[in-house]
C-alpha positions in Angstrom: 57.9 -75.7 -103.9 54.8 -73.8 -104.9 52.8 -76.7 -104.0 54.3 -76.7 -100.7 53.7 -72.8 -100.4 49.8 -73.6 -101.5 49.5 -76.5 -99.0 50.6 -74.2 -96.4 48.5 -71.4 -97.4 45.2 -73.5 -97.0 46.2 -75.0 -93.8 46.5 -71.1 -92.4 43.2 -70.3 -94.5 41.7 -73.3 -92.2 43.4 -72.5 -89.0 42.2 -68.9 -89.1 38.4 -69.9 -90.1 38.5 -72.2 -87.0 39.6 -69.0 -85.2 37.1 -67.1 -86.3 34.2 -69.3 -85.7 35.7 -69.8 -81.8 35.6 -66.4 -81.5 32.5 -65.9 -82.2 30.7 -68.6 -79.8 33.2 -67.1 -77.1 31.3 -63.4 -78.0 27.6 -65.2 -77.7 28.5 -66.9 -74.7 29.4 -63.6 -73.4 26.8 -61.8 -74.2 24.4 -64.6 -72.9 26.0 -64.8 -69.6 25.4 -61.1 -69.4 22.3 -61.0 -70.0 21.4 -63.7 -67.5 23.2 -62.1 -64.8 21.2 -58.6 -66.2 18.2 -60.6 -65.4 19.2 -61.4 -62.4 20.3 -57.9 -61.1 17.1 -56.7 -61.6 15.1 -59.7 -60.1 17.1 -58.5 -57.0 17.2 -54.8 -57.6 13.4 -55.3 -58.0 12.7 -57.1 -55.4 14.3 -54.8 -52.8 12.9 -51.7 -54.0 9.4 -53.7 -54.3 8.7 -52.5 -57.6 6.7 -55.5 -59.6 8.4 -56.5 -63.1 7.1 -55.9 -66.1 4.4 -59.2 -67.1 4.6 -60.1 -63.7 1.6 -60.1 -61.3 1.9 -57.7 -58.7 0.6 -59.8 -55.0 -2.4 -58.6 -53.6 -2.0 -56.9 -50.2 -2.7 -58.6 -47.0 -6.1 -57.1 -45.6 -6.2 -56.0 -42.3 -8.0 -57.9 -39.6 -10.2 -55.6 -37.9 -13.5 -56.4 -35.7 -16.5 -53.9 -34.5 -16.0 -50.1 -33.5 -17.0 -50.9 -30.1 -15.5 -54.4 -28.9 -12.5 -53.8 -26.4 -9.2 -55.0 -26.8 -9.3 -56.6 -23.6 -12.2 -57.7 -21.5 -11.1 -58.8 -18.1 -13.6 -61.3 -16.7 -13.5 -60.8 -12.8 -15.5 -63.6 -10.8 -16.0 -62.8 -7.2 -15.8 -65.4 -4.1 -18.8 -67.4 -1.9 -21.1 -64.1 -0.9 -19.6 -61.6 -2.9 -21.9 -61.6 -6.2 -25.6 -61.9 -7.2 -27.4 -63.5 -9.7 -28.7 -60.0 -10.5 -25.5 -57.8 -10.0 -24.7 -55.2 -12.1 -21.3 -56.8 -14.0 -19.8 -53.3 -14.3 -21.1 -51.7 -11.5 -21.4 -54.3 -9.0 -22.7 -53.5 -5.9 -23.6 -57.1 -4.2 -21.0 -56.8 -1.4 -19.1 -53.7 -1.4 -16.3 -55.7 0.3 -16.1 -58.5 -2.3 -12.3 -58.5 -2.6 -12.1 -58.2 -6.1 -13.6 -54.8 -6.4 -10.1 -54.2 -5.0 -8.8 -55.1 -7.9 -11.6 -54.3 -10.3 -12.3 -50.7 -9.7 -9.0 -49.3 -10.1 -8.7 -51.4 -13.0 -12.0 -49.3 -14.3 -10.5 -45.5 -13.4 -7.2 -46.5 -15.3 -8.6 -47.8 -18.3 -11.1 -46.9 -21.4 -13.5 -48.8 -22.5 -12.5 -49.2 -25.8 -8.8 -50.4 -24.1 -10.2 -52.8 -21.7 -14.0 -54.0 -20.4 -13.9 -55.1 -16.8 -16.6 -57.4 -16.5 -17.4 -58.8 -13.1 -19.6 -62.1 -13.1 -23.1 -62.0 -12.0 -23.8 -65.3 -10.3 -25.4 -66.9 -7.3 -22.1 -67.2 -5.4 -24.3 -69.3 -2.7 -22.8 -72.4 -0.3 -25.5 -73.8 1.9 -24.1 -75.0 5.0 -26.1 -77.7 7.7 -28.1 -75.3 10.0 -27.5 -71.9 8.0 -30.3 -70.1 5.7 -31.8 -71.3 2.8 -29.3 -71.1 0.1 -28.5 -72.8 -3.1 -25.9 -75.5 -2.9 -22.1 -75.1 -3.4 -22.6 -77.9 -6.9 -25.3 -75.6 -8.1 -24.3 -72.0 -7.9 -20.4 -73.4 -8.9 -23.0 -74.9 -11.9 -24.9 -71.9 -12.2 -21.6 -69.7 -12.2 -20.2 -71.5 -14.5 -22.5 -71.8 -17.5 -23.0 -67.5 -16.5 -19.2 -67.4 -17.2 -19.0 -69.8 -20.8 -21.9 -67.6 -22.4 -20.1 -64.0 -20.9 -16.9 -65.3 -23.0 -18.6 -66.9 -25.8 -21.1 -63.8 -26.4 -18.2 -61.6 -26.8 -16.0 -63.6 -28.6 -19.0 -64.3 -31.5 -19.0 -60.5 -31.9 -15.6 -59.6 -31.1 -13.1 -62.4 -32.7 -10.2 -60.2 -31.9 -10.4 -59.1 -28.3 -8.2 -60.7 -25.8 -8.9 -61.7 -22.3 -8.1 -62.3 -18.9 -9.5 -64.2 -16.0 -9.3 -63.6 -12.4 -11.2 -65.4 -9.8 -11.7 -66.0 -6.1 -12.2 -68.9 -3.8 -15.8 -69.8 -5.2 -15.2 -68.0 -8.3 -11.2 -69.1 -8.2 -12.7 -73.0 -8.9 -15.0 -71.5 -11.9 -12.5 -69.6 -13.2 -9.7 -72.6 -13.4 -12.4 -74.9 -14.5 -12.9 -72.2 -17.5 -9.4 -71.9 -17.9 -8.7 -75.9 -18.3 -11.4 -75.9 -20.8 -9.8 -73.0 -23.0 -6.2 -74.1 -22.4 -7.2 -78.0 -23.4 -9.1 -76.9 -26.8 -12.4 -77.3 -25.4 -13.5 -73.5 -24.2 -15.7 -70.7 -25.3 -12.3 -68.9 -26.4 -9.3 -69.5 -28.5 -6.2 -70.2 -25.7 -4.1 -67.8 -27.5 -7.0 -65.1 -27.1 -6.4 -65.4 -23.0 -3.4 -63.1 -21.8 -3.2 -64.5 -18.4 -5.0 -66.3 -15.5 -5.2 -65.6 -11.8 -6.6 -67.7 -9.5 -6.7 -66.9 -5.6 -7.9 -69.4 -3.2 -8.7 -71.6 -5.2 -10.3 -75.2 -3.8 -8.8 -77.2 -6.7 -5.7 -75.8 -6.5 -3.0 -78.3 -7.6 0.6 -77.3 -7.5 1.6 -78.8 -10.4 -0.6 -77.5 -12.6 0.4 -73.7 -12.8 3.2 -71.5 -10.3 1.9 -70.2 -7.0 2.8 -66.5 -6.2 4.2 -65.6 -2.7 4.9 -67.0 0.2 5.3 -71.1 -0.3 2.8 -73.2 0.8 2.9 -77.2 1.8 -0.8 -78.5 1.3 -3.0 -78.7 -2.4 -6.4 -77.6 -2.9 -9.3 -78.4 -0.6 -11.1 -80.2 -3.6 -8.2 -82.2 -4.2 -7.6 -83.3 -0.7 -11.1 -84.9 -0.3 -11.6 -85.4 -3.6 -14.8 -87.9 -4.3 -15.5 -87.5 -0.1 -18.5 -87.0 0.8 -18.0 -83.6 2.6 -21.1 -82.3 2.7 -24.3 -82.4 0.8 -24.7 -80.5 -2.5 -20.9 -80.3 -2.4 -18.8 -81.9 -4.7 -15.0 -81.8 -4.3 -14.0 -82.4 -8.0 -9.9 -83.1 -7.5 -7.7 -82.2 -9.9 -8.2 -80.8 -13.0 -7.8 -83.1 -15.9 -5.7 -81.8 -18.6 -4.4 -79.5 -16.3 -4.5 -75.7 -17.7 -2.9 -77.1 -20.6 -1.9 -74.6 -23.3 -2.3 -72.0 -20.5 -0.1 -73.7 -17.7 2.4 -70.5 -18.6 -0.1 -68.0 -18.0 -1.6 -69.1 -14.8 -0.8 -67.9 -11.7 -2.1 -69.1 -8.2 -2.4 -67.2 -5.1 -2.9 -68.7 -1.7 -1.9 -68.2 1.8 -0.3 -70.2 4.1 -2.8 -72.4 6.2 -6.1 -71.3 4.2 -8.0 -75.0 4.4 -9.8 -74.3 1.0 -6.3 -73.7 -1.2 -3.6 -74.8 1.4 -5.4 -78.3 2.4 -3.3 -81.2 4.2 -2.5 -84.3 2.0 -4.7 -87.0 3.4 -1.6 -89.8 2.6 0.0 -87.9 5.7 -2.2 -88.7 8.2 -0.4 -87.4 11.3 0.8 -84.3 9.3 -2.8 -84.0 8.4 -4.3 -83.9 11.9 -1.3 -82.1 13.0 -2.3 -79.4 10.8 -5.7 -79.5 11.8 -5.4 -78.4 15.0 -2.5 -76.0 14.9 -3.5 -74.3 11.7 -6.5 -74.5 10.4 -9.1 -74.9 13.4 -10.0 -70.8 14.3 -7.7 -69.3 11.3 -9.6 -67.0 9.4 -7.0 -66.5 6.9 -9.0 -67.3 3.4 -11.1 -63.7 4.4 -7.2 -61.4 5.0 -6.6 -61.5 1.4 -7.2 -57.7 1.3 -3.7 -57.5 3.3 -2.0 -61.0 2.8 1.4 -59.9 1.6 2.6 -61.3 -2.1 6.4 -60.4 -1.4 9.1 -59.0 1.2 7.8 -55.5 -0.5 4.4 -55.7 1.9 2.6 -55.7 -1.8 -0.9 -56.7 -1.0 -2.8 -59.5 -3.2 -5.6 -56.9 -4.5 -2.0 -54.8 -5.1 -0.3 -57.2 -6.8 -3.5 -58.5 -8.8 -3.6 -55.1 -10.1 -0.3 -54.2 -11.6 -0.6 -58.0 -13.0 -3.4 -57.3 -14.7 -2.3 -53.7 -15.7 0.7 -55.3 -17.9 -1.2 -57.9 -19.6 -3.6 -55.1 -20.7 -1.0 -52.4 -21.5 1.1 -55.4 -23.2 -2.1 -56.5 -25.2 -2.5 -56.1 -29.2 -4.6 -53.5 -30.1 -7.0 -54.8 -32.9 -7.7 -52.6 -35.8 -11.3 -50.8 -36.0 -13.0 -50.0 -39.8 
């Protein structure tokens, strides 16, 4: 019997060590799990309140872009129609033909905003179209040339100094074909700008016109651009009608907007694979219409808003809507 009451005593003896030891794995395990979630709870705490950890390196903060005390946010790039600029106009005064329609646009665009805001810059550039039996004048292929090249180095030149100013183009007839010719260039990666640097596009009247390339504004039109229509004809000499656009306006297809009214021959052109339609509209709408020099009263919507109107508040958004770039 008093072996039996030993053997029992060692077997509780072992039982009770086993015990032990489980109890005390079960008490590191606990404290190990809390210090983990500890570590944790900070971690989080620490990164809310933004408050780096001890032995951790603390991220350097993001520098601020900024660009030159006197580059604009926004310089608008206005480039007048046949007749309405000079090679040696003054681009912020411009005094060429006072009733270029673009000063319509341009010169309220000038009393509302700063110069620091916004620099309206309208083109200097032969804006010439010599015509069989008219005056000497440079030929529509060279002042489009001459305009141009005028309008790459305006862009580039401030974009070289002033990486973070934003722009916007507006053109007319003449300058409506330089100004989408720019614009293609920018939108498909090959321009003197970044696309995402250009806020918006307007083009009015313009001879390449292509209605699938960008929306038209106002009243709807049947025909495409006058360039497109007699595209690789041999109108006139000195006068190349270029078609459409390759590449479209690419990345700025959204921000392009097209003006033109019903039954002007340079934007609203027949399609020549509708022959009958195309002599019909000959001689019932084109032949005596002097519609492509009304746009000063042409009528965007059922408002009465005028295209110089409408050009402006246009252009006011994009400028009120445009980043404002930080100065040092």
């Amino acid at each position: 019997m008093a072996w039996a009451n030993q053997s029992t005593t060692r077997r509780g003896r072992k039982k009770s060590g086993k015990s032990r030891g489980l109890r005390r794995l079960l008490v590191i395990l606990l404290v190990l799990a809390a210090i983990v979630a500890l570590v944790v709870l900070a971690l989080r705490i620490a990164q809310r309140v933004d408050v780096p950890l001890p032995g951790v390196p603390e991220p350097e903060p993001t520098e601020e872009l900024t660009q030159p005390a006197h580059c604009p946010d926004v310089q608008l790039l206005s480039i007048p129609g046949t007749w309405e600029s000079s090679a040696n106009d003054d681009p912020f005064n411009p005094g060429a033909n006072p009733n270029s329609l673009l000063l319509s646009v341009t010169q309220p665009l000038q009393q509302q905003f700063g110069t620091d805001r916004a620099e309206i810059y309208t083109l200097p550039y032969p804006a010439q179209f010599q015509r069989p039996g008219g005056p000497p004048e440079m030929t529509y292929d060279d002042s489009r040339r001459a305009g141009t090249d005028a309008a790459r180095d305006v862009l580039a030149a401030k974009h070289d100094e002033c990486w973070l100013t934003s722009y916007v183009l507006v053109g007319f007839s003449q300058g409506a074909v330089i100004a989408g010719d720019i614009a293609s260039e920018i939108g498909n990666g090959n321009g003197p700008v970044p696309a995402e640097n250009v806020l918006g596009v307007a083009l009015v009247a313009d001879g390449r016109r292509d209605p699938e390339a960008a929306p038209t504004v106002g009243p709807p039109v049947r025909g495409i651009g006058l360039e497109v229509s007699l595209a690789g004809f041999p109108f006139l000499p000195g006068a190349t009608f270029s078609g459409k656009r390759s590449g479209g306006f690419g990345d700025l297809a959204d921000k392009t907007v097209q003006i033109c009214a019903p039954n002007d021959g340079i934007c609203d052109a027949p399609v020549l694979t509708d022959l009958l339609g195309a002599i019909h509209r000959l001689f019932n709408d084109y032949i005596q219409n002097p519609v492509h020099a009304m746009y000063h009263t042409f009528a965007i919507d059922e408002n009465g808003t005028t295209t110089p109107q409408w050009l402006t508040q246009w252009s006011t958004d994009l400028i009120n809507e445009a980043p404002r770039p930080a100065h040092p």
